[in-house]
PDBQT receptor file of N, H, CA, C and O in Angstrom, charges set to zero:
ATOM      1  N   UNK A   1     139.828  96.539 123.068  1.00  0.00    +0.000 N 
ATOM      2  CA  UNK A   1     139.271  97.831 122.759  1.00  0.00    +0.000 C 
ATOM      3  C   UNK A   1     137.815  97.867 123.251  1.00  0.00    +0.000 C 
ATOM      4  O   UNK A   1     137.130  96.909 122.894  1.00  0.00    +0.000 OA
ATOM      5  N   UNK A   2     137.276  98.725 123.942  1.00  0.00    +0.000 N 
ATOM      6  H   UNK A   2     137.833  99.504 124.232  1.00  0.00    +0.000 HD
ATOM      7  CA  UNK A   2     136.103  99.028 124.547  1.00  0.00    +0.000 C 
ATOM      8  C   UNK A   2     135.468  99.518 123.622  1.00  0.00    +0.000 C 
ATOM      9  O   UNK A   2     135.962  99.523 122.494  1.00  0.00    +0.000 OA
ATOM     10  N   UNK A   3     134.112 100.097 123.884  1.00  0.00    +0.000 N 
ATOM     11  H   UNK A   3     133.710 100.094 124.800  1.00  0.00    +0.000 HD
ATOM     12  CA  UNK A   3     132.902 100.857 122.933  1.00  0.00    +0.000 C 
ATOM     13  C   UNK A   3     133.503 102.394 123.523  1.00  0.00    +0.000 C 
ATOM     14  O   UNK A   3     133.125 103.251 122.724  1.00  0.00    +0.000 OA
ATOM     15  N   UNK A   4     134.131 102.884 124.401  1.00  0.00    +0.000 N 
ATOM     16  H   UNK A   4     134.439 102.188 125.051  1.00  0.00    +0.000 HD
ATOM     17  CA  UNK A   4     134.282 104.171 124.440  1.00  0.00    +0.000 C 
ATOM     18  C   UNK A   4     135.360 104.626 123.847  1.00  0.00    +0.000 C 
ATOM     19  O   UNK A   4     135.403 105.758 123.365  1.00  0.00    +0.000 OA
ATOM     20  N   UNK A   5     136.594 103.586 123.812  1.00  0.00    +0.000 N 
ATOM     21  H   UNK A   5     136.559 102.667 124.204  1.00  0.00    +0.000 HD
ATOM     22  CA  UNK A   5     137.616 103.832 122.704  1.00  0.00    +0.000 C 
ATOM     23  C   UNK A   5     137.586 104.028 121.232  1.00  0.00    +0.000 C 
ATOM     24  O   UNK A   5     138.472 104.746 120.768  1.00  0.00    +0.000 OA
ATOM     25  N   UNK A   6     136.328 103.281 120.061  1.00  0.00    +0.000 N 
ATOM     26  H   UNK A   6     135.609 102.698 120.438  1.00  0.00    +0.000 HD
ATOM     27  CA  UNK A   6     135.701 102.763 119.439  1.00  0.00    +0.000 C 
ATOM     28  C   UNK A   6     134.870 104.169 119.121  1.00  0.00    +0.000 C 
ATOM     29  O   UNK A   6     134.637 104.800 118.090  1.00  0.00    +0.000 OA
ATOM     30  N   UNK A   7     134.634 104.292 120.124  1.00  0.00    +0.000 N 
ATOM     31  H   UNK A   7     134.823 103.779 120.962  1.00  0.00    +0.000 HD
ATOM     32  CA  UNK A   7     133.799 105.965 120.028  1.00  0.00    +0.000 C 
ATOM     33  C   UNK A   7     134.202 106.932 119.561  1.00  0.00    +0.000 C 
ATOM     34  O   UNK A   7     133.503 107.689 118.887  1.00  0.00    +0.000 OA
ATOM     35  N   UNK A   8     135.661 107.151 119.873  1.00  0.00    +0.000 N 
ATOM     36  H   UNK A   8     136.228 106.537 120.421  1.00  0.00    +0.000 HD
ATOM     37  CA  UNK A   8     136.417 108.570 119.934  1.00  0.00    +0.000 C 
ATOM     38  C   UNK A   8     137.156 108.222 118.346  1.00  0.00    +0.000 C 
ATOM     39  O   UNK A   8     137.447 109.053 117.486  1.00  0.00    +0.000 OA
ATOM     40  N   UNK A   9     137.306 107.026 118.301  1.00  0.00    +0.000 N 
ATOM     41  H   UNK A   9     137.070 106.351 119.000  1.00  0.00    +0.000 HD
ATOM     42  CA  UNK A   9     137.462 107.016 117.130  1.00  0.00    +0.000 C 
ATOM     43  C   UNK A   9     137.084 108.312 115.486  1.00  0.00    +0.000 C 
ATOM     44  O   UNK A   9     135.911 108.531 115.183  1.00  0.00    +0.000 OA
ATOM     45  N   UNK A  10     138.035 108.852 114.826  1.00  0.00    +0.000 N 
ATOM     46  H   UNK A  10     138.988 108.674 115.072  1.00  0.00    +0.000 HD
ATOM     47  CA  UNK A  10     137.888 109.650 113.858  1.00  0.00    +0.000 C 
ATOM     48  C   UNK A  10     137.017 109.336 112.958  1.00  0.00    +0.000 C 
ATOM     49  O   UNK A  10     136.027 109.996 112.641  1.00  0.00    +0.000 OA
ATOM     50  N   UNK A  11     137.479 108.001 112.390  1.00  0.00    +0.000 N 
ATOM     51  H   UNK A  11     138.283 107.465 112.647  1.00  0.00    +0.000 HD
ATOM     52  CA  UNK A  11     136.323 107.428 111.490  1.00  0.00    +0.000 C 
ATOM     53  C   UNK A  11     134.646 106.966 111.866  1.00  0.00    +0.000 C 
ATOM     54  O   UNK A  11     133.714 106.758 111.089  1.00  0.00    +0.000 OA
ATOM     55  N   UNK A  12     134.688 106.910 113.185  1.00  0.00    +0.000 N 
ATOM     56  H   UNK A  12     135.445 107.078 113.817  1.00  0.00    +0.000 HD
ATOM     57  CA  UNK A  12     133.470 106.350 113.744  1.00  0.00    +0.000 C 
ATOM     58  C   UNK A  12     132.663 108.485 113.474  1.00  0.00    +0.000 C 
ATOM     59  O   UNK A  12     131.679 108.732 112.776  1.00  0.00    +0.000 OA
ATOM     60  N   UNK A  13     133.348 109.380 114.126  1.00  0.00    +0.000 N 
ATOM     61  H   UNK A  13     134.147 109.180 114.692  1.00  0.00    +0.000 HD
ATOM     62  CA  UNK A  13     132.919 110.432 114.339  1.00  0.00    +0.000 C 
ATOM     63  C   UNK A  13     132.485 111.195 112.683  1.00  0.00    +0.000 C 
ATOM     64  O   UNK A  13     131.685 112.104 112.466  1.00  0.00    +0.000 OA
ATOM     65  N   UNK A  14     133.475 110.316 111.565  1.00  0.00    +0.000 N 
ATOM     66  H   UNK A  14     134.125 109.577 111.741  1.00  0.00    +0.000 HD
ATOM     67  CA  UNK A  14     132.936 111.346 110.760  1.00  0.00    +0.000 C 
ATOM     68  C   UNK A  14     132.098 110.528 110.001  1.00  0.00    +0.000 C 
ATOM     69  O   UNK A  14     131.933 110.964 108.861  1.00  0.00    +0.000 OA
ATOM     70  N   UNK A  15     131.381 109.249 110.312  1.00  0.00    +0.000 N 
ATOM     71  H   UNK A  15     131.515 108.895 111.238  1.00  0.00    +0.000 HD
ATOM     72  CA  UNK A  15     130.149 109.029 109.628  1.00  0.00    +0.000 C 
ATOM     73  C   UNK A  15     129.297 109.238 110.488  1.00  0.00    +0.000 C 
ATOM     74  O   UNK A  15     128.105 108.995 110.301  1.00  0.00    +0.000 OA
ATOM     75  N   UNK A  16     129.824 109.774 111.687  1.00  0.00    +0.000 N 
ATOM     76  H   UNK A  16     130.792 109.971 111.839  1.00  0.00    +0.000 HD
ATOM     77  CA  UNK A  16     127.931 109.846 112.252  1.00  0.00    +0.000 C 
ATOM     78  C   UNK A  16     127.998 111.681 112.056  1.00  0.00    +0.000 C 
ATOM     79  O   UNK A  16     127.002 112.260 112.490  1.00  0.00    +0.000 OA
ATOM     80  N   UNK A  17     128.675 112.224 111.678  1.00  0.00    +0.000 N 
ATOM     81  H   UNK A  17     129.484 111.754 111.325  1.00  0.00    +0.000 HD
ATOM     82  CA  UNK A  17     128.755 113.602 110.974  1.00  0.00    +0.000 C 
ATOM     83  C   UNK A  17     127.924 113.435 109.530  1.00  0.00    +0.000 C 
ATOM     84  O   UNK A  17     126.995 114.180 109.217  1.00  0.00    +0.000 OA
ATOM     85  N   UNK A  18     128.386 112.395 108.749  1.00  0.00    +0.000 N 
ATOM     86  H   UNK A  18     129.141 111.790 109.003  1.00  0.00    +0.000 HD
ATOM     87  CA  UNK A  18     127.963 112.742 107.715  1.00  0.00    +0.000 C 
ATOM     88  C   UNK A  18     126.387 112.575 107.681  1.00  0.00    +0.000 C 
ATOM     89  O   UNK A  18     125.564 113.246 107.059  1.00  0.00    +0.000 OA
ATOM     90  N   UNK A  19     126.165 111.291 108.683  1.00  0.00    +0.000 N 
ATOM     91  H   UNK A  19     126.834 110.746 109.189  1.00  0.00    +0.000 HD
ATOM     92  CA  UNK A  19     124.668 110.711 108.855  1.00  0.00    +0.000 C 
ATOM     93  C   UNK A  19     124.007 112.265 109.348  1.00  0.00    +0.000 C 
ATOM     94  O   UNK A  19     123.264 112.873 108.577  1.00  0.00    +0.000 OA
ATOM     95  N   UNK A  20     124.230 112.610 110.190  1.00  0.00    +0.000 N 
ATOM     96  H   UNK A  20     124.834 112.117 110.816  1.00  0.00    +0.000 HD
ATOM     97  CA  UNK A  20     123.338 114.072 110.679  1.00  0.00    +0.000 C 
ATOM     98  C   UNK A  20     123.844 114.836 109.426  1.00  0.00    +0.000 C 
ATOM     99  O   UNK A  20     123.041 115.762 109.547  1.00  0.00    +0.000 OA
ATOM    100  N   UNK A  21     124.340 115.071 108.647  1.00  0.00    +0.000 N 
ATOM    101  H   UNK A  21     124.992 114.319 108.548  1.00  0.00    +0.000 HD
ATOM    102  CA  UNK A  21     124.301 115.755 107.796  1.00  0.00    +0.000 C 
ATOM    103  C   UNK A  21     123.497 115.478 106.479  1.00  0.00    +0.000 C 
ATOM    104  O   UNK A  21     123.083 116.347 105.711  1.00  0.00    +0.000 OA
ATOM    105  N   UNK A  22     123.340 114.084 106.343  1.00  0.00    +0.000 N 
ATOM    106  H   UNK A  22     123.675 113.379 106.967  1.00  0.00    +0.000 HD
ATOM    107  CA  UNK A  22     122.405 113.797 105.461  1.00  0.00    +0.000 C 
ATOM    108  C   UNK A  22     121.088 113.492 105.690  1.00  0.00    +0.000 C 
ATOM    109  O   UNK A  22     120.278 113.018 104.894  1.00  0.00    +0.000 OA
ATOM    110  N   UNK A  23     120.839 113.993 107.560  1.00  0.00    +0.000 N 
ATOM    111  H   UNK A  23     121.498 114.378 108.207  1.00  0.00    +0.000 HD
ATOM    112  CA  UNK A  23     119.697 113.784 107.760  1.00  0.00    +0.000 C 
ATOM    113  C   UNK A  23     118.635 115.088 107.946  1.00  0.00    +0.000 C 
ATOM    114  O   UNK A  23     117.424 115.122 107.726  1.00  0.00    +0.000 OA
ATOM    115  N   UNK A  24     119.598 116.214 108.464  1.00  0.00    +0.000 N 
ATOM    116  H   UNK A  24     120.581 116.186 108.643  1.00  0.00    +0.000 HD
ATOM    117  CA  UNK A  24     119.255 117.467 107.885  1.00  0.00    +0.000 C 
ATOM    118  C   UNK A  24     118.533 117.505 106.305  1.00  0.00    +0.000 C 
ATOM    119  O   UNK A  24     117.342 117.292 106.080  1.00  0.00    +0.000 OA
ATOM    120  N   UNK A  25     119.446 117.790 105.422  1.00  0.00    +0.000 N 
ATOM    121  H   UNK A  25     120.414 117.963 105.604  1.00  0.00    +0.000 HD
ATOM    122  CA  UNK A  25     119.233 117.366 104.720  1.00  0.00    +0.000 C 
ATOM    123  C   UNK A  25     118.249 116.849 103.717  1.00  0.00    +0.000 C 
ATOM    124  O   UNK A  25     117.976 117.417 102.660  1.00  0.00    +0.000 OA
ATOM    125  N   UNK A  26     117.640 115.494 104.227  1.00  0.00    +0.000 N 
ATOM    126  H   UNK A  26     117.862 115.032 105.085  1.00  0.00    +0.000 HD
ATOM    127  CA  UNK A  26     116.378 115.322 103.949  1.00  0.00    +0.000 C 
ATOM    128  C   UNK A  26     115.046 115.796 104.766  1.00  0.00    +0.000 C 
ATOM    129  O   UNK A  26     113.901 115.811 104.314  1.00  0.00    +0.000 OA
ATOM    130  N   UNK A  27     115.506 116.215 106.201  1.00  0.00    +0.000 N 
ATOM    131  H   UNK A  27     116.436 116.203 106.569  1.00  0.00    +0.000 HD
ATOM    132  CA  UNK A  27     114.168 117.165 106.453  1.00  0.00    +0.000 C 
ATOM    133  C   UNK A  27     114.162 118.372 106.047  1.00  0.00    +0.000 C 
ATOM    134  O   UNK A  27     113.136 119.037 106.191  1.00  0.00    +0.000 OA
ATOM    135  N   UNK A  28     115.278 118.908 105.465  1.00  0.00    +0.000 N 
ATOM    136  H   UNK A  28     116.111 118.368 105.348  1.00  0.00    +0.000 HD
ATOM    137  CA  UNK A  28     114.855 120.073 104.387  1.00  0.00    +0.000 C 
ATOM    138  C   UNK A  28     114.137 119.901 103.423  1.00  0.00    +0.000 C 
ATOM    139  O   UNK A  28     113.314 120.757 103.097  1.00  0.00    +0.000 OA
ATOM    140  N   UNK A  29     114.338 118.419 102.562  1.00  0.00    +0.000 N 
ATOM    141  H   UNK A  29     115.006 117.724 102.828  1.00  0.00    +0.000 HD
ATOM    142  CA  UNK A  29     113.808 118.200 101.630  1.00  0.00    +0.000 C 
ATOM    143  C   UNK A  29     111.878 117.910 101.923  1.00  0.00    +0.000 C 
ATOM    144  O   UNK A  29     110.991 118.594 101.415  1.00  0.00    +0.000 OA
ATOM    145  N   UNK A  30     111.743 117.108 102.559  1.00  0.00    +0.000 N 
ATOM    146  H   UNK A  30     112.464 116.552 102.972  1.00  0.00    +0.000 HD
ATOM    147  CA  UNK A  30     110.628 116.665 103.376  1.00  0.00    +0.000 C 
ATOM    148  C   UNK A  30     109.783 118.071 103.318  1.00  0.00    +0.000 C 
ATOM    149  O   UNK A  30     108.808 118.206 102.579  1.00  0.00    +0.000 OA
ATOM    150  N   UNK A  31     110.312 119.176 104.249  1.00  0.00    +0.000 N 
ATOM    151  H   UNK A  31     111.104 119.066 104.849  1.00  0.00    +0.000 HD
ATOM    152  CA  UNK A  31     109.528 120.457 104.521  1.00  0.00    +0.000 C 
ATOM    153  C   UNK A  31     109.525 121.091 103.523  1.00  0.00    +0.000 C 
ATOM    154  O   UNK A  31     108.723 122.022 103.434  1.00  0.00    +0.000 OA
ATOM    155  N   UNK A  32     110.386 120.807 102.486  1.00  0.00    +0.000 N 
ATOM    156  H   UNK A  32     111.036 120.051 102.558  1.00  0.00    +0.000 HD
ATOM    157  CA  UNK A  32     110.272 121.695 101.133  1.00  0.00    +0.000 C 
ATOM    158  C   UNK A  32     108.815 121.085 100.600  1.00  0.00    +0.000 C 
ATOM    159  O   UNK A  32     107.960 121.844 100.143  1.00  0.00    +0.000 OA
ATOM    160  N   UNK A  33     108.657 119.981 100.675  1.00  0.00    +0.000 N 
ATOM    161  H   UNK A  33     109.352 119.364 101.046  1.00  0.00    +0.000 HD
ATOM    162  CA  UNK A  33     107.524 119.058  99.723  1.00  0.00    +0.000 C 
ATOM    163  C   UNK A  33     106.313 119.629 100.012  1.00  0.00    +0.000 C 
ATOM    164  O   UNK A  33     105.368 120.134  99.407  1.00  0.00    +0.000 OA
ATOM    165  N   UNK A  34     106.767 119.300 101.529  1.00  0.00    +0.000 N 
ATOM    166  H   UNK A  34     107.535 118.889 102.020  1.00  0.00    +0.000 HD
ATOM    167  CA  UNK A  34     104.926 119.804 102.529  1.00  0.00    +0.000 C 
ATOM    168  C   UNK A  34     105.030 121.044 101.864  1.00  0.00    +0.000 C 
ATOM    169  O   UNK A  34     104.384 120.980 100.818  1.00  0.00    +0.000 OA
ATOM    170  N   UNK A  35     105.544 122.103 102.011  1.00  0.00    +0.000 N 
ATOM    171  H   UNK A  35     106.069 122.156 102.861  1.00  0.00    +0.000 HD
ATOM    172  CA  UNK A  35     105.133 123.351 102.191  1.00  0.00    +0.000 C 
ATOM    173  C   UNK A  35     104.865 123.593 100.621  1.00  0.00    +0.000 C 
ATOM    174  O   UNK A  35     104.301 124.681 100.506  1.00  0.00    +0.000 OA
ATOM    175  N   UNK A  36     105.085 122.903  99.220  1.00  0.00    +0.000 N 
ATOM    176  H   UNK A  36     105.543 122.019  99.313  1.00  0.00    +0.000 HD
ATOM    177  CA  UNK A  36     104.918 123.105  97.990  1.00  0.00    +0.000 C 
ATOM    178  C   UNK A  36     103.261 122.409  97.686  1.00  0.00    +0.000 C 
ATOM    179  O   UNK A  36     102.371 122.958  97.036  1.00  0.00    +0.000 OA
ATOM    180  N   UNK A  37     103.197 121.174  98.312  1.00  0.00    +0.000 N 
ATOM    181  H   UNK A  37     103.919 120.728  98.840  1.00  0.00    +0.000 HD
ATOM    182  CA  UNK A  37     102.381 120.681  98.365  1.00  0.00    +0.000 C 
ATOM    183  C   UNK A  37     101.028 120.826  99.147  1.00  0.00    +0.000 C 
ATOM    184  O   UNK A  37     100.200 119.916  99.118  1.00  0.00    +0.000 OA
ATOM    185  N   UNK A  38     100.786 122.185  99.965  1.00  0.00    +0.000 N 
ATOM    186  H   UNK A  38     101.459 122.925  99.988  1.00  0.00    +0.000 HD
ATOM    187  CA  UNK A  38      99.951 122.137 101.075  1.00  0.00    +0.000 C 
ATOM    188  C   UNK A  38      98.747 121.605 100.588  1.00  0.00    +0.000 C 
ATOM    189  O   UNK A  38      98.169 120.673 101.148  1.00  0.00    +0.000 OA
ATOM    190  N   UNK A  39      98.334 122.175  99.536  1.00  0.00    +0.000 N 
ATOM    191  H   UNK A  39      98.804 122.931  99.081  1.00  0.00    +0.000 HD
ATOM    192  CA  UNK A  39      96.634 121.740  99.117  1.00  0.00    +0.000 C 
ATOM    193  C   UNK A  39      96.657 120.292  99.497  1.00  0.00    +0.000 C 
ATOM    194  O   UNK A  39      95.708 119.856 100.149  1.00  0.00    +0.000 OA
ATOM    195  N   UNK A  40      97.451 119.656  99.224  1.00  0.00    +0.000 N 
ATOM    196  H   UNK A  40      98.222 120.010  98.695  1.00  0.00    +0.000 HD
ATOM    197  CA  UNK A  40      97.423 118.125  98.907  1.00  0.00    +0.000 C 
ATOM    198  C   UNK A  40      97.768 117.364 100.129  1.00  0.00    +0.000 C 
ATOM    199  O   UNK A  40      97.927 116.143 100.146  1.00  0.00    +0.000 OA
ATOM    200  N   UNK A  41      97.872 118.123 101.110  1.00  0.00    +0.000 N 
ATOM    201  H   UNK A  41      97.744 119.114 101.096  1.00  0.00    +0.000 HD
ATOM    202  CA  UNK A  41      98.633 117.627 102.109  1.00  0.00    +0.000 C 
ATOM    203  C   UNK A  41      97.070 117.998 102.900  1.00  0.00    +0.000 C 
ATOM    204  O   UNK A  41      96.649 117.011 103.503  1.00  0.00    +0.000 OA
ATOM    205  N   UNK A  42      96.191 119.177 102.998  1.00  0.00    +0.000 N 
ATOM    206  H   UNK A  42      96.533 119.980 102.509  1.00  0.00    +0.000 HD
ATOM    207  CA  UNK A  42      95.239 119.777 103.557  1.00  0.00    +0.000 C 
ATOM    208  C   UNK A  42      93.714 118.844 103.057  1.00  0.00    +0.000 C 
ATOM    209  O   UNK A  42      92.564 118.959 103.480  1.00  0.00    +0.000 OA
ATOM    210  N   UNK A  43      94.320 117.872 101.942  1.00  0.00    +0.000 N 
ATOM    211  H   UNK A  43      95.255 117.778 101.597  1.00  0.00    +0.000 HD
ATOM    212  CA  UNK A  43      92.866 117.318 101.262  1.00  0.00    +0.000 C 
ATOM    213  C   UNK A  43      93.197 116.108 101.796  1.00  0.00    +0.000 C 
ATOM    214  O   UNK A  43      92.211 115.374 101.736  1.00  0.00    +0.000 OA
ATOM    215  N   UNK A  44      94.544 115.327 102.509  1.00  0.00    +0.000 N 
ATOM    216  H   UNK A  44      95.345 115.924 102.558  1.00  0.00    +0.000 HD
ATOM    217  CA  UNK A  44      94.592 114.448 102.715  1.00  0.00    +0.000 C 
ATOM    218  C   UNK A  44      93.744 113.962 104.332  1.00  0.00    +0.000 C 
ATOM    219  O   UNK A  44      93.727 112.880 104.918  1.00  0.00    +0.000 OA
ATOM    220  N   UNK A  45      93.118 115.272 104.662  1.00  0.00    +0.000 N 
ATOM    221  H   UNK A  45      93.132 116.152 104.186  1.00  0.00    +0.000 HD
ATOM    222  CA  UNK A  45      92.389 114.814 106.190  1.00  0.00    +0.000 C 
ATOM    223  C   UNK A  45      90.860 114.803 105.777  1.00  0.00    +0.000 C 
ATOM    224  O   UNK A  45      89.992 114.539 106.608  1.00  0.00    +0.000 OA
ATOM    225  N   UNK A  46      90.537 115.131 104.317  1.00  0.00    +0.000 N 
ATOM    226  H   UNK A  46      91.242 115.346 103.641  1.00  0.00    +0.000 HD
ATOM    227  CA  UNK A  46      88.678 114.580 103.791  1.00  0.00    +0.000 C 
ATOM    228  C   UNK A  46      88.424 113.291 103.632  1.00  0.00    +0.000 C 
ATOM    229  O   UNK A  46      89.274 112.453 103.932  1.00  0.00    +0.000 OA
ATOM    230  N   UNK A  47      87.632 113.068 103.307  1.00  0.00    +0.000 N 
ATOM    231  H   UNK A  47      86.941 113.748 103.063  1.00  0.00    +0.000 HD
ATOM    232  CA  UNK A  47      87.064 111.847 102.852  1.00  0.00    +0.000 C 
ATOM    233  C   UNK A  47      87.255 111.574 101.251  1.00  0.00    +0.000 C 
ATOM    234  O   UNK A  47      86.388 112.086 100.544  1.00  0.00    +0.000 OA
ATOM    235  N   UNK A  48      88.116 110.952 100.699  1.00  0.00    +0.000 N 
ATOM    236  H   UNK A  48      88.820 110.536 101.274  1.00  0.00    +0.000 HD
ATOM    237  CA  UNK A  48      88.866 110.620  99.294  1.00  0.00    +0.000 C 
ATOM    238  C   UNK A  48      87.728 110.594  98.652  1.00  0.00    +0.000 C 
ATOM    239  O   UNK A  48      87.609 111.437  97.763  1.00  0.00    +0.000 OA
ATOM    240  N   UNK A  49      86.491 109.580  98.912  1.00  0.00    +0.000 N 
ATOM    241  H   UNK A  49      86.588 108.895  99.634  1.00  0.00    +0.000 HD
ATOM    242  CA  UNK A  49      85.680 109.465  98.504  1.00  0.00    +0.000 C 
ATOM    243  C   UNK A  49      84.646 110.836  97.737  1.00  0.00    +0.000 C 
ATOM    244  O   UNK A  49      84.438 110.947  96.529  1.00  0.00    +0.000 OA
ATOM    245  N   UNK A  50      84.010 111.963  99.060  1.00  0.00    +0.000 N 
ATOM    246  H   UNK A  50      84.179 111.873 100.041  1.00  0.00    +0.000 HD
ATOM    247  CA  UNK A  50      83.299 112.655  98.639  1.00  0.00    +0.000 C 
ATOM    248  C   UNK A  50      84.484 113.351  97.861  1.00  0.00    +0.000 C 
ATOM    249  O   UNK A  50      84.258 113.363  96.651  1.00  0.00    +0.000 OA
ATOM    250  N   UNK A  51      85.893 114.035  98.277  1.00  0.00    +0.000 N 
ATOM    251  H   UNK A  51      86.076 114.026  99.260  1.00  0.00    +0.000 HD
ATOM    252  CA  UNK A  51      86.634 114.935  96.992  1.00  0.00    +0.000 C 
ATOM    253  C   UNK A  51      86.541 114.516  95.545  1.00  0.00    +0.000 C 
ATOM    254  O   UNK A  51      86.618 115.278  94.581  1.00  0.00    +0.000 OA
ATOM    255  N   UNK A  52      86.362 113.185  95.512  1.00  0.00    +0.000 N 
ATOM    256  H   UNK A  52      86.300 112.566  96.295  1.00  0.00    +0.000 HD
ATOM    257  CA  UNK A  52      86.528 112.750  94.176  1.00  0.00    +0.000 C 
ATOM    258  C   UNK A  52      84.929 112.356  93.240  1.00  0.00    +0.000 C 
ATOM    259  O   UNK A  52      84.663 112.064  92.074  1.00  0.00    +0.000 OA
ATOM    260  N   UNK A  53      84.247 112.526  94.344  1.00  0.00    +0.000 N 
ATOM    261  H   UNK A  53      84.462 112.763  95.291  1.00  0.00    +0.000 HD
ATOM    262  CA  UNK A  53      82.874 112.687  93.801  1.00  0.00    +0.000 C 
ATOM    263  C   UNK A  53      82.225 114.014  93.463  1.00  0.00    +0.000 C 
ATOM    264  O   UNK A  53      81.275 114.133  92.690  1.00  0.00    +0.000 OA
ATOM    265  N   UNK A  54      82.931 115.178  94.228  1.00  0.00    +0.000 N 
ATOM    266  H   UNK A  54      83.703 115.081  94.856  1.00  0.00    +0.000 HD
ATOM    267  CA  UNK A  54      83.068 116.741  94.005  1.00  0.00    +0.000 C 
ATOM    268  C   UNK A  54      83.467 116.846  92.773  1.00  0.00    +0.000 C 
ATOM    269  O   UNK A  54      82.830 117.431  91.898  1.00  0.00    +0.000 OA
ATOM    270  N   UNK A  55      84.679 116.219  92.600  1.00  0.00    +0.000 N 
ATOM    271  H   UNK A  55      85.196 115.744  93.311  1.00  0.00    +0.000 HD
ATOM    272  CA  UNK A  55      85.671 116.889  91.385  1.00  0.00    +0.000 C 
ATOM    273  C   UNK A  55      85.208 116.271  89.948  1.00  0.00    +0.000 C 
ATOM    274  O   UNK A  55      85.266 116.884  88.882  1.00  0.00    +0.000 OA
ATOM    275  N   UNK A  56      84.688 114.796  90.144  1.00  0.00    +0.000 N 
ATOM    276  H   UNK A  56      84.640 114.298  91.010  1.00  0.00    +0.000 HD
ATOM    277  CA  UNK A  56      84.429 113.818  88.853  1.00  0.00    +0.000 C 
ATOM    278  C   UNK A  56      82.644 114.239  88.883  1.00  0.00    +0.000 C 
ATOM    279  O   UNK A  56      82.279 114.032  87.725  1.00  0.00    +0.000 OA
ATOM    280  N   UNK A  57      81.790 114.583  89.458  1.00  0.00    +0.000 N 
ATOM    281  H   UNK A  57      82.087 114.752  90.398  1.00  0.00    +0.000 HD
ATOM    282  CA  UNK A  57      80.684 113.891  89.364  1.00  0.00    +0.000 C 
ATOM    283  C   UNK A  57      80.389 112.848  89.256  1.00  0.00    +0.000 C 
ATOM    284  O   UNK A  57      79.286 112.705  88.730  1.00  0.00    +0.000 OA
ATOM    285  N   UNK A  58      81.056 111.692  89.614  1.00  0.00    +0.000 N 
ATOM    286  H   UNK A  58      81.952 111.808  90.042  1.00  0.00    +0.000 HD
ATOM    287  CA  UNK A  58      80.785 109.903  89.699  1.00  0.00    +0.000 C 
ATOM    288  C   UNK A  58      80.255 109.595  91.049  1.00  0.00    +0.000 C 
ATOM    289  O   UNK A  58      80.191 110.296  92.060  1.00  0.00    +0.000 OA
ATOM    290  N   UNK A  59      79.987 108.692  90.877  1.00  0.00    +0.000 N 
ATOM    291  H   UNK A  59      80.039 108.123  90.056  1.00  0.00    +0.000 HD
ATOM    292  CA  UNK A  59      79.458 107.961  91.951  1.00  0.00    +0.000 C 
ATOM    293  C   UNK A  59      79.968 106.868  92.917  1.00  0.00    +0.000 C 
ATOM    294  O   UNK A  59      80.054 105.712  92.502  1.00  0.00    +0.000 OA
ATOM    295  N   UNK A  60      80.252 107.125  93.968  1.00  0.00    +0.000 N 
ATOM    296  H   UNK A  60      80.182 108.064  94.305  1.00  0.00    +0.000 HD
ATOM    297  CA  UNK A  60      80.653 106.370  95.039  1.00  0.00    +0.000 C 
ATOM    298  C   UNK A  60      80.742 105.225  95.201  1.00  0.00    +0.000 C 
ATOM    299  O   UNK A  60      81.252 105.094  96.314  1.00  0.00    +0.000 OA
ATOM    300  N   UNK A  61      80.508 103.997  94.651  1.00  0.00    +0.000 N 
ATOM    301  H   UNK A  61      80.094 104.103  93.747  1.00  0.00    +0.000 HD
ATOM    302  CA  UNK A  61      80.150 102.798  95.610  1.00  0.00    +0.000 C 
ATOM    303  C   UNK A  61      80.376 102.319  96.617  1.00  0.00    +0.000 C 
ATOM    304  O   UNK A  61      79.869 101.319  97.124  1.00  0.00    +0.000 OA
ATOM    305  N   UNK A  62      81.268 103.087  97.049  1.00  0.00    +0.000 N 
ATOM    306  H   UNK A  62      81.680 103.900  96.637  1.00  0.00    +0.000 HD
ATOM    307  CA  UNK A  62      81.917 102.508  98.307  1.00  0.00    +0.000 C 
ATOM    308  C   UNK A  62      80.794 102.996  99.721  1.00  0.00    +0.000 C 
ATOM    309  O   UNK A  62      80.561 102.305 100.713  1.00  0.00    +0.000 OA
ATOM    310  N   UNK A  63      80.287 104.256  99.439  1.00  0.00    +0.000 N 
ATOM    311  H   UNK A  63      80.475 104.817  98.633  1.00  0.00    +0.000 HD
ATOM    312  CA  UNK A  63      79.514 105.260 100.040  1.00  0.00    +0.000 C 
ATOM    313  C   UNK A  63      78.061 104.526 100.116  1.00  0.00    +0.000 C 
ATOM    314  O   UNK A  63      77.443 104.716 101.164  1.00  0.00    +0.000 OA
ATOM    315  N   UNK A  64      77.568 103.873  99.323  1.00  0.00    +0.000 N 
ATOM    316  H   UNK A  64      78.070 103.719  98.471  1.00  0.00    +0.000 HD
ATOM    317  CA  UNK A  64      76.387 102.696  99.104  1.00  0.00    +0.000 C 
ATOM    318  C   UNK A  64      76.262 101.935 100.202  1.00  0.00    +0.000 C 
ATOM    319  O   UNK A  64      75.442 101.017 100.227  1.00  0.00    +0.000 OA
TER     320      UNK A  64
């Protein structure tokens, strides 16, 4: 039996069906997150440091 026989195979075809189907799927899920999450996704390109020195009034050490 070859890899192209192996191929056409039913069972070979319906897990790589199910795989693209469960890979959809999770980039639905994925783009659901981002798009719920934007703030958090939009604060992730600052500097952790100054946001959290904005939000707490504490002090940096790292920034020292």
């Amino acid at each position: 039996m070859n890899i192209y026989e192996l191929w056409q195979k039913k069972e070979v075809q319906l897990v790589l069906d199910v795989c693209r189907i469960l890979l959809v799927i999770l980039l639905v899920v994925i783009l659901f997150i981002l798009i719920k999450e934007i703030k958090a996704v939009k604060l992730l390109a600052y500097d952790p440091c100054k946001l959290c020195m904005n939000k707490t009034e504490a002090i940096c050490f790292k920034l020292k």
